[in-house]
RODO-2510 file (C-alpha; in nm, 4 decimals, decimal comma):
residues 146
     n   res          X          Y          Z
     1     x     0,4277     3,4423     4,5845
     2     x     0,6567     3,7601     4,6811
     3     x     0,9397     3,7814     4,4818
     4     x     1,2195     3,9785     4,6811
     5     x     1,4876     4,1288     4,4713
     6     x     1,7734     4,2292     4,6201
     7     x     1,9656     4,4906     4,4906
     8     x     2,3447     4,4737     4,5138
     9     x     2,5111     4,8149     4,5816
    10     x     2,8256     4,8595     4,3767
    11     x     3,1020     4,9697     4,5805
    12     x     3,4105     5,1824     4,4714
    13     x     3,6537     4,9422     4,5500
    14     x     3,4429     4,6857     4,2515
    15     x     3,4670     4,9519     3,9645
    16     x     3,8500     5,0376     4,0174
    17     x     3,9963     4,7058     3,8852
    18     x     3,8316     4,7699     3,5469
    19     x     3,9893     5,1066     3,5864
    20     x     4,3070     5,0110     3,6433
    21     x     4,3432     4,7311     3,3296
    22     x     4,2555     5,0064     3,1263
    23     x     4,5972     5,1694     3,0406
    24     x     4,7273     4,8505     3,0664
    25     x     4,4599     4,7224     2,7710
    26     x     4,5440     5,0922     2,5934
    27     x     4,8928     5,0109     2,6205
    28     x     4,8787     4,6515     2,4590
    29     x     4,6843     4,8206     2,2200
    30     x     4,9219     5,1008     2,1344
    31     x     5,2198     4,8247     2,1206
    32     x     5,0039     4,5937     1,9087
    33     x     4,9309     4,8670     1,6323
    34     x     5,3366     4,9681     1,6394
    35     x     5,4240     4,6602     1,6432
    36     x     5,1968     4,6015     1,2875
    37     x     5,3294     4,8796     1,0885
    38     x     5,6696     4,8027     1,1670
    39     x     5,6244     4,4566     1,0134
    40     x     5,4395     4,6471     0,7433
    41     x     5,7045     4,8874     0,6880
    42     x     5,9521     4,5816     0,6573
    43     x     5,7598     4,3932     0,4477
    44     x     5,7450     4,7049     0,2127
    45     x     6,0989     4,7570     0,1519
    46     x     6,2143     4,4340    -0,0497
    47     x     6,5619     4,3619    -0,0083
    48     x     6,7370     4,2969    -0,3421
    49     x     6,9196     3,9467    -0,3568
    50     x     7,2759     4,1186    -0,3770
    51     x     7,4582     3,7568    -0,3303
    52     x     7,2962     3,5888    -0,6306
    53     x     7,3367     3,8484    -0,8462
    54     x     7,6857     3,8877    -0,7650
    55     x     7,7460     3,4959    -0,8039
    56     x     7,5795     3,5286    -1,1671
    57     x     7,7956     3,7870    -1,2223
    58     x     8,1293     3,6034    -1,1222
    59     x     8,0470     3,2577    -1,3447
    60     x     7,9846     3,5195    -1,5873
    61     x     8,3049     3,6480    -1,6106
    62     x     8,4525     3,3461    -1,4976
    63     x     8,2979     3,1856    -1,8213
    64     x     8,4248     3,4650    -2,0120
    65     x     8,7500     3,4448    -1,9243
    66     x     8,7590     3,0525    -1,9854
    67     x     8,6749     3,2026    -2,4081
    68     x     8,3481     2,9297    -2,3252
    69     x     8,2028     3,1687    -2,6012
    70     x     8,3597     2,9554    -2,8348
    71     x     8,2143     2,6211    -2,7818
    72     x     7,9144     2,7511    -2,5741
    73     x     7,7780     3,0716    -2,6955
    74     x     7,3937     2,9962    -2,6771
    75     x     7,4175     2,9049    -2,3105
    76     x     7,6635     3,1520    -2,1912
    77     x     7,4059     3,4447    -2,4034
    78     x     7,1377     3,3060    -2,2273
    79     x     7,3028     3,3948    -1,8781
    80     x     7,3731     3,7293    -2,0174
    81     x     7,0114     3,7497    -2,0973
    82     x     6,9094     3,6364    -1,7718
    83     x     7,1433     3,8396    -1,5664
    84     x     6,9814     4,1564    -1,7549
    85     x     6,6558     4,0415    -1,6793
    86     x     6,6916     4,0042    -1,3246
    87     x     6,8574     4,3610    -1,3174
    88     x     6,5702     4,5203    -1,4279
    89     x     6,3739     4,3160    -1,2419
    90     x     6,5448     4,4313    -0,9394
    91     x     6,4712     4,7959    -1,0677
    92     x     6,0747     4,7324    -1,0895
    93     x     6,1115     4,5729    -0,6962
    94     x     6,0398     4,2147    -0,8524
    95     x     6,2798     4,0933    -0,5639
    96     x     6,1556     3,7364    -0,5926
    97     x     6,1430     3,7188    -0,9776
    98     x     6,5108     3,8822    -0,9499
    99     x     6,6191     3,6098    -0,7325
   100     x     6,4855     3,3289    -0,9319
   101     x     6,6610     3,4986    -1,2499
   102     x     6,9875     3,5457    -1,1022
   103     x     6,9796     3,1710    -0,9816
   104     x     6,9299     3,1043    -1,3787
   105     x     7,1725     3,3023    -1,5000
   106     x     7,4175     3,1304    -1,2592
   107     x     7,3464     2,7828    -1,3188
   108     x     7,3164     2,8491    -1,7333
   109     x     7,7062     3,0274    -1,7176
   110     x     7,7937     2,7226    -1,5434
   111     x     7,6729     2,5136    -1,7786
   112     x     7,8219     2,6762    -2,0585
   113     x     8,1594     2,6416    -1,8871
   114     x     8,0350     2,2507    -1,8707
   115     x     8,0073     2,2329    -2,1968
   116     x     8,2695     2,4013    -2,2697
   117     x     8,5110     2,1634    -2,0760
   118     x     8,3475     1,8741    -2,2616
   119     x     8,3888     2,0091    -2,6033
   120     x     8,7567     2,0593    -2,5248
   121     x     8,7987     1,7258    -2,3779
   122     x     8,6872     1,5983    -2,7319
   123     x     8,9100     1,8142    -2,9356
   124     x     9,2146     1,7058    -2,7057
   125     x     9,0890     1,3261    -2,7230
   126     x     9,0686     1,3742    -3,1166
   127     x     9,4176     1,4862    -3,1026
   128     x     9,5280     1,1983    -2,9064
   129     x     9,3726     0,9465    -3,1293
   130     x     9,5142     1,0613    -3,4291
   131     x     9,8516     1,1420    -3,3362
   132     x     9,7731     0,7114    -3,1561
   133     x     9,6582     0,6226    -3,5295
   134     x     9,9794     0,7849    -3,6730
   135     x    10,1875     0,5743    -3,4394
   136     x    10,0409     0,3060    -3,5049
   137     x    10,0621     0,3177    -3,8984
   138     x    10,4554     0,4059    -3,8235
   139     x    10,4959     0,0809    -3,6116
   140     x    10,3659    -0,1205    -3,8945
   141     x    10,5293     0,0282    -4,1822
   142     x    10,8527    -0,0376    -3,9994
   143     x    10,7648    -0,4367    -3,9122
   144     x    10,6643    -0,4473    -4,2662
   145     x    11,0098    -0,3408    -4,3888
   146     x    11,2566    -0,5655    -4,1737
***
């Protein structure tokens, strides 16, 4: 048995189209490596969390102002604490850790101003009952002496 092989002449015309994707492959590549180290150079540069530090900051002050210090120190240091903590974190490019921080230092100033509120509440309903006790011991006196 004769094997015949035929041999299959390669035209011109058959090599071109491999030619021709060839920038076209080049020039997906060169967009595909840009394209990386722009998301590289974005996720390098952590963006500080400007808005929570700046509400941590206001129920600071806001607590502050409100003199919570005097029925709420421990909390209300504790932001202070926290808010100096995420600072520097923000300063060693902890961005996350910063966040997470400021987010404490928020919600612990606005519990001190919580508390706060509650142990003025108290003082005010002390005052109330014993100026109600008073009253009453008045009332009674009086019906006691007709």
């Amino acid at each position: 048995m004769v094997q015949t092989i035929h041999s299959r002449k390669v035209t011109q015309n058959q090599v071109l189209p491999l030619a021709k994707s060839t920038p076209n492959l080049r020039r997906f590549i060169e967009i595909a490596f840009i394209g990386t180290l722009f998301l590289a150079g974005c996720a390098s540069a952590p963006v500080p969390p400007r808005a929570e530090l700046q509400a941590a900051e206001q129920a600071i002050a806001s607590a502050e102002r409100a003199r919570v210090a005097d029925y709420a120190s421990v909390e209300l240091s504790e932001a202070r604490d926290k808010l100096a903590a995420a600072r520097r974190a923000v300063q060693e490019e902890k961005m996350v850790q910063a966040q997470h921080l400021s987010l404490q230092a928020r919600v612990d100033a606005e519990l001190a101003s919580a508390r706060a509120e509650v142990a003025k509440a108290r003082v005010v309903n002390e005052q109330m009952q014993r100026g109600t006790d008073t009253l009453k011991q008045e009332m009674q006196r009086k019906t006691g002496d007709q």
